[in-house]
N, C-alpha and C positions, 0 to 999 in steps of 0.2 A: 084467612082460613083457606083452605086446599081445598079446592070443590071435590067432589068425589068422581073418578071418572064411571061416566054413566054405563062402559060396555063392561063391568064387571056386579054382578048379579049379588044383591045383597044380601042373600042366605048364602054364598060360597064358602064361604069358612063354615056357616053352621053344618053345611051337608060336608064339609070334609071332615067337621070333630066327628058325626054319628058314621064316620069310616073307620076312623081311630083305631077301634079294636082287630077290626079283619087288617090295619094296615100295620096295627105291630104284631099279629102273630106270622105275616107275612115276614116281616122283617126278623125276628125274634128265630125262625125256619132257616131263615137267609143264615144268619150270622152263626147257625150250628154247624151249617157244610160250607163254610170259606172256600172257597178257587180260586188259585192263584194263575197271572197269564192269561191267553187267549182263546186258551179251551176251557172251558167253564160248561160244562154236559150238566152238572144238579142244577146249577141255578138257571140254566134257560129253560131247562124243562118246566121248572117252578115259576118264572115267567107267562112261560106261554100259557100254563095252566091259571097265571092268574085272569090272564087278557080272554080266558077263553069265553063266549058268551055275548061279548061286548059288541059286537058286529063289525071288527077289525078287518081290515087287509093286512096282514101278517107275513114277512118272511125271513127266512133265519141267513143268516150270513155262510160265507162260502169258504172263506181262509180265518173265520176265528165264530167262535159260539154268541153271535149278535143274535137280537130278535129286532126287527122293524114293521112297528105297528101305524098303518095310516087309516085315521078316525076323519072318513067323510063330511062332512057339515050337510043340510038338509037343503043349502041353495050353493052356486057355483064360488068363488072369491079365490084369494090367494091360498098360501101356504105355511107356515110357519114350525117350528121344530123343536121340542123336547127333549134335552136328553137327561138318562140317568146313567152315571158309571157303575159296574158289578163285579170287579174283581178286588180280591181281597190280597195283604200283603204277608211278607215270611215270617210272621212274626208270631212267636210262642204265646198265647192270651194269658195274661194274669189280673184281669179286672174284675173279677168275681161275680160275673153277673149268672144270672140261676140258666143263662141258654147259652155258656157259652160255648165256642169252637167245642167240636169233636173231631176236626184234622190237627194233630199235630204240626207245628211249624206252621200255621196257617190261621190270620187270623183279619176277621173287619175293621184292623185298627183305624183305619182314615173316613168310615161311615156311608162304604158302597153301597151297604145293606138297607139303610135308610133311604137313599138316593133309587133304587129301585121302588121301594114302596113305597115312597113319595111320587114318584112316577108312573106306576101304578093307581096310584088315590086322582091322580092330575087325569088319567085317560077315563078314571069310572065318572067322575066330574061333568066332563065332555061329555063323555057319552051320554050322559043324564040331562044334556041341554043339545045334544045332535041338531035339533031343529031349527034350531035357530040361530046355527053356526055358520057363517057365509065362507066357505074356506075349506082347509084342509088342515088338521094336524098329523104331524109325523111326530112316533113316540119314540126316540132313537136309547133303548138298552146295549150299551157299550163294556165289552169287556178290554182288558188290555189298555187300564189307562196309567196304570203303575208303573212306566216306563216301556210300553212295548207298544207303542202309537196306534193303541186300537182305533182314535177317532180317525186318523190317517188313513188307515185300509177301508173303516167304512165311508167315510168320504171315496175314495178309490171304487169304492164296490156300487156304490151310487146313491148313499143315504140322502144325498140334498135335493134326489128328484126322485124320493120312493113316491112323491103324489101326484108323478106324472107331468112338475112343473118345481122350478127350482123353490126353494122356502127364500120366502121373503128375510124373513128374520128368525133367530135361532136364543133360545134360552135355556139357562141350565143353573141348578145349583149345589151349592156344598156346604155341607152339615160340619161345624166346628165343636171341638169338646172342650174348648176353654175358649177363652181372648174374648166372645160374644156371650153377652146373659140372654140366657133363656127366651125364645119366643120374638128375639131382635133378627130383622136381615140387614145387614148391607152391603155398599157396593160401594162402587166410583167409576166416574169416567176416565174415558184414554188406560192406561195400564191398570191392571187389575191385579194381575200375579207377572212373577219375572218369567222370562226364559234362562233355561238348565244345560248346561255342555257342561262336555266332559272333555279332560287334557290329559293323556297319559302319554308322559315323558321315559325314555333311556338316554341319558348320559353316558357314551363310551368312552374309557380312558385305556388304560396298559395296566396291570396288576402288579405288584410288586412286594419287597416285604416293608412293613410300617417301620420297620427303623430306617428304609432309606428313602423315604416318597421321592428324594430329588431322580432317582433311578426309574420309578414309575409315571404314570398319568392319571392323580388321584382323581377319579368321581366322585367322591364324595363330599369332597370341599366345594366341586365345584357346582354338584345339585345344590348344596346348602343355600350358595350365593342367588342360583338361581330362585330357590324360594324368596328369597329376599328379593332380589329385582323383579320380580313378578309382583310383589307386594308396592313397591315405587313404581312401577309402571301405570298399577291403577290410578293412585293418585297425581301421578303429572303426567301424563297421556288422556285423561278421560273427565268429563265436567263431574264435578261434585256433585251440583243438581243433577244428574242424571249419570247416577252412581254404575259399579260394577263392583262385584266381589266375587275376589280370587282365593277359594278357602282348600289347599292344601292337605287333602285327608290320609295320605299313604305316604311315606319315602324308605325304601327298602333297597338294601346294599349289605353285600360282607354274610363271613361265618364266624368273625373271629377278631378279637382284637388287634392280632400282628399281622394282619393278611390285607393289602390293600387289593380290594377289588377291582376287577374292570370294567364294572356296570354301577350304574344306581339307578333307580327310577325313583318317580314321582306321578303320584296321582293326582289331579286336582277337578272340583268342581267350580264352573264360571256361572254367575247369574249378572244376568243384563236387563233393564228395565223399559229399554225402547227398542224399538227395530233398527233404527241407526247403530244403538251402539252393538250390536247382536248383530249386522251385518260389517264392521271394522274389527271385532276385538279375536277371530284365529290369528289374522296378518299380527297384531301387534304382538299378539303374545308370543305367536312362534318365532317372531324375531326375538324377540328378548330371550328366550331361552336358547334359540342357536348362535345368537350375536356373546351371549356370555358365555355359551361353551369354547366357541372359535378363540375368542380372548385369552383362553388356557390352553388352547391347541389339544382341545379334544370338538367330537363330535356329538350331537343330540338326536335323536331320532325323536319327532312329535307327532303322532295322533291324534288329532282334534277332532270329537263327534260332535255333533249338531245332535241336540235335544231335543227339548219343547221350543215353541214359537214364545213372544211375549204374550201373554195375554189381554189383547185390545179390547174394552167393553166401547160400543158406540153410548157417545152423550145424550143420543134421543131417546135412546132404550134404557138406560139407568131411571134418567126420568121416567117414564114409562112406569118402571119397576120401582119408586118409589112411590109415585100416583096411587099405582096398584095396590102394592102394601099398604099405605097407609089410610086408602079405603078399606083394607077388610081389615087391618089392627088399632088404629087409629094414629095418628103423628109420631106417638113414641114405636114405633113397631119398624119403621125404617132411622138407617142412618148413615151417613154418609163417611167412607170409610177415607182415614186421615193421608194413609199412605198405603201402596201396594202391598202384596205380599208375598213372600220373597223366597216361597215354594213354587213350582209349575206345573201347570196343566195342560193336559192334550186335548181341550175345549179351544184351544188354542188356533187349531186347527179352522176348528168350523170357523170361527170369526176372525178369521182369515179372508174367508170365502162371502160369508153375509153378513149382516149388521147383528150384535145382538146384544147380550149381557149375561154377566156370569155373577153370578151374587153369592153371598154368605149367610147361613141360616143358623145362629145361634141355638145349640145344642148341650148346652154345657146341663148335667143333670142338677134338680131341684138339691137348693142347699148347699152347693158348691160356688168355691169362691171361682169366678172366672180367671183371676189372677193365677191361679194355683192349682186349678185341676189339671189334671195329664191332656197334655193335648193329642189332635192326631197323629198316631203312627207308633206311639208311645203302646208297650203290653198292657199297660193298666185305664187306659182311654174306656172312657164310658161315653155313652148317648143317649142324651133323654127322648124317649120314645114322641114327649109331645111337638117336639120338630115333625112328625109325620102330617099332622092334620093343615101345618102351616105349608108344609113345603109344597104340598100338593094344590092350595089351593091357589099361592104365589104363580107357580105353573101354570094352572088353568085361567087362572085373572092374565097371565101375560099372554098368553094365547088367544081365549075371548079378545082383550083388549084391541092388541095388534090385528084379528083378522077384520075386526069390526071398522079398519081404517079402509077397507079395501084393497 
């Protein structure tokens, strides 16, 4: 049997359910004015209005709408970090729920909304045991994690020493609309979610007309091949067990059936599951796509962005995080997740920088099959409200936990 660990407080979950209601009308508020990006002006107002009271050190960020709240402890110790993402994605809402979007093209589909008032319910938490906190919490609300590296600039701006001293360790997590039933977290050590780059290819050839290609320098024969060597590349350049996918989302060329072009492009997304191979796989790939253009005596032009990082959760901190959980849900309430998952996050960032863990908080609404409900980022994506009482108290148990080590 799992002992319980002793530095999380056995009413925590009960004072985070009698939060419940103020923590989904918070949320319920949140997901009517979606922001999308790194200016987000309603929801930090409503932030700060929620933190206000609480006897915070509070300050808002400088190149994007951050709030950074550092909740004192009532004797000296370490530091440790919170965070909750807050921006929302482009997406038209068609899940029927009675609050939903009132921005057009603007919608909570991946569950920032919750992750705020989870993180919120985590700082009233704290704050409600201040005295007996040896440490510091930092409450870190991030906007810009939909691809615009909000964690990045707040790292830059100095979120890992708003308490005066770097955070020891860093935890965070994310509310799912399917895959997890209701009321489940988990996690795993070493990779958590992949890392995301992006490959945007031009293949230059000569134009010509399609009855005579041997006159021209077709492109578009020759992106084809290239999707296809890019596709063998993964598989004998890179170990199986520690996979890569190269998934191909755009190829665009021509106006016309007889017209051969003197361009084509190709868009692709890469996801890499370790830092090795996320540090080898531009060189591979831009080879293989200028080694196959050269071979038809044309030329390629490649762009290769750098994304997200991999997602590293440290192995002492998952435990930690199942310890935790499974003292305030009981055994079934964590679980240990089989393999990565093979979206990205710019949490990435921070546990980069310090140890921590990034978990999964089962959201999927009562009565839905996990197998089948609309997941994140999906128009029709719902969230069961009762992830608020858990996520916040996960938070605050990893906090207590961790600062109680010294």
């Amino acid at each position: 049997m799992t002992q319980t660990p002793a530095h999380v407080p056995a009413d925590l979950l009960d004072d985070a359910r009698a939060l419940a209601p103020e923590l989904a009308a918070l949320r319920h508020d949140l997901h009517r004015v979606p922001e999308i990006g790194l200016a987000l002006p309603r929801t930090q107002e409503r932030v700060l209005r929620a933190l206000d009271g609480l006897g915070l050190e509070v300050t808002t960020g400088a190149g994007l709408s951050s709030v950074v709240a550092v909740l004192r402890g009532g004797r000296p110790g370490p530091a440790v970090l919170l965070r909750g993402d807050m921006d929302a994605l482009p997406v038209t809402e068609d899940s029927g729920e009675p609050f939903t979007s009132e921005h057009a093209g603007a919608m909570h589909a991946c569950g920032h909304d919750l992750h705020v008032a989870g993180l919120v319910g985590a700082a009233r938490l704290l704050a409600a045991r201040r005295e007996v906190i040896a440490g510091s919490v930092v409450l870190m609300f991030q906007p810009g994690e939909e691809g615009n590296h909000g964690a990045r600039i707040m790292i830059e701006e100095g979120v890992l020493d708003a308490a005066g001293t770097r955070v020891v360790a860093a935890y965070g997590v994310h509310v799912v609309s399917a895959m997890v039933a209701g009321g489940v977290v988990t996690g795993r050590p070493g990779t958590a979610m992949a890392a995301a780059d992006q490959m945007y290819v031009t293949v230059r050839g000569r134009g010509g007309h399609g009855s005579m290609p041997h006159l021209a320098a077709d492109p578009v024969t020759v992106a084809a091949e290239i999707v296809l060597a890019l596709q063998t590349a993964v598989t004998r350049q890179f170990d199986a067990h520690d996979p890569v996918v190269v998934s191909v989302g755009r190829i665009a060329a021509g106006t016309v059936d007889n017209v051969i072009p003197g361009t084509a492009e190709i868009d692709a997304t890469v996801r890499t599951f370790s830092p090795a191979q996320h540090a080898i796989i531009p060189d591979r790939l831009i080879r293989v796509v200028e080694h196959v253009a050269a071979a038809h005596g044309l030329t390629a032009d490649v762009s290769y962005v750098r994304g997200y990082p991999v997602t590293v959760n440290d192995p002492h901190e998952v435990e930690r995080a199942r310890r935790v959980t499974t003292a305030l849900t009981g055994e079934a309430g964590f679980e240990v997740a089989a393999r990565p998952v093979s979206g990205a996050e710019d949490f990435s960032y921070v546990l980069e920088e310090v140890p921590g863990a990034f978990l999964f908080v089962g959201a999927t609404p009562s009565g839905a099959d996990p197998a089948t409900a609309p997941y994140n980022h999906s128009a029709h994506a719902r969230f069961d409200d009762a992830a608020l009482p858990l996520s916040a108290a996960v938070l605050a148990g990893l906090a207590l936990d961790r600062l109680a080590e010294g």
